[in-house]
C-alpha positions in Angstrom: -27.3 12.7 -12.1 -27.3 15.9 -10.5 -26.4 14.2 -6.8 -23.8 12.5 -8.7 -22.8 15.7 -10.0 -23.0 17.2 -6.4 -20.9 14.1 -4.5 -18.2 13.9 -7.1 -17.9 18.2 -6.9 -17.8 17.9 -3.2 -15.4 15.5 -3.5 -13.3 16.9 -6.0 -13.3 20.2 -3.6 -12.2 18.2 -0.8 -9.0 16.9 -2.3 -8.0 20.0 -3.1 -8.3 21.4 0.1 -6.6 18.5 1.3 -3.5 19.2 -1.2 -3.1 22.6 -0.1 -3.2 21.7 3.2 -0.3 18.6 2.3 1.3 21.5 0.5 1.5 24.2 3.4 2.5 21.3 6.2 5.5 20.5 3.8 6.6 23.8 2.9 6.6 25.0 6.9 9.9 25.4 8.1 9.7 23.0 10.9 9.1 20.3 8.7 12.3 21.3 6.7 13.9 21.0 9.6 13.0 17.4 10.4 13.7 16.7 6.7 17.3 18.0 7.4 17.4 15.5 10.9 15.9 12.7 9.0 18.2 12.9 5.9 21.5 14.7 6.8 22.7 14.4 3.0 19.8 15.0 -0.1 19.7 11.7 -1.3 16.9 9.4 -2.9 16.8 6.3 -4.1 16.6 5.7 -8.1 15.7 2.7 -8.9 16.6 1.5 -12.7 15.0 -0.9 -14.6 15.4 -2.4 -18.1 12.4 -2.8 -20.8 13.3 -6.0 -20.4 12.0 -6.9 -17.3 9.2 -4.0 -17.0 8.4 -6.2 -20.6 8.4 -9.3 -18.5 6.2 -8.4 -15.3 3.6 -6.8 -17.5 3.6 -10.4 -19.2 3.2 -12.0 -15.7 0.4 -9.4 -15.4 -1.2 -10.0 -18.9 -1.0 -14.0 -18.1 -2.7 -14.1 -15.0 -5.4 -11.1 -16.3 -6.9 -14.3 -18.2 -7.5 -15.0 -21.9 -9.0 -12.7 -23.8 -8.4 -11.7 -27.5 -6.7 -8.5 -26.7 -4.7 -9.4 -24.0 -3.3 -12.3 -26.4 -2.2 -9.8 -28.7 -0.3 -7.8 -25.8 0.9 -10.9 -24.5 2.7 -11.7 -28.4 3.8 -8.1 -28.2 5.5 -8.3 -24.5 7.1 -11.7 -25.6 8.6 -10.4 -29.3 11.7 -9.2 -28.7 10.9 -6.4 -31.6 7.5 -6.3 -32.5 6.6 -3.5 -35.3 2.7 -3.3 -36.2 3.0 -0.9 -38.9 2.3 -3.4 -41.8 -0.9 -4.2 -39.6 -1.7 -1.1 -39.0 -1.7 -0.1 -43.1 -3.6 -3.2 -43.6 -6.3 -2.5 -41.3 -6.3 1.5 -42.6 -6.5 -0.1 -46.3 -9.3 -1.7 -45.1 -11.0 0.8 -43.5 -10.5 2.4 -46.8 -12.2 -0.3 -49.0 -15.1 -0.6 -46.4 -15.8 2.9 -46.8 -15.8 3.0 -50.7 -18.1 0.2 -50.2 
């Protein structure tokens, strides 16, 4: 474990070396100055999305995951148009409860 230890420090001290360098090549002022070439006016695209479809690719996702019990259970969540758990989720502490009486 302790060469695991050492690879993943190592690593770990190599990304942030190679963030600070990222960080000092963007914030030199030559590179502003392409910025300013390359995009005359500040602009960025924003993208919007409704839950709607986010709820619908994550059911494409879910669906070709496989089937498992879990992912059925996400799968009924994604396709409910409102889905509230709460009365599951005091059944199951009720439960819990009972169990640990017992």
């Amino acid at each position: 474990q302790t060469k695991d230890y050492a690879a993943v420090k190592q690593t770990r001290a190599d990304e942030l070396l190679a963030i600070a360098d990222t960080i000092k090549i963007l914030n030199d002022d030559d590179v502003l100055d392409l910025f300013k070439k390359a995009l005359p006016a500040a602009s960025l695209l924003q993208v919007e999305t409704s839950r709607r479809e986010v709820a619908q690719q994550a059911l494409k996702l879910v669906r070709a995951a496989g089937a498992h019990p879990r992912l059925d259970l996400i799968a009924i969540a994604l396709k409910g148009k409102k889905v509230n758990f709460d009365k599951v989720i005091e059944m199951i502490n009720a439960m819990e409860d009972t169990l640990k009486k017992e």
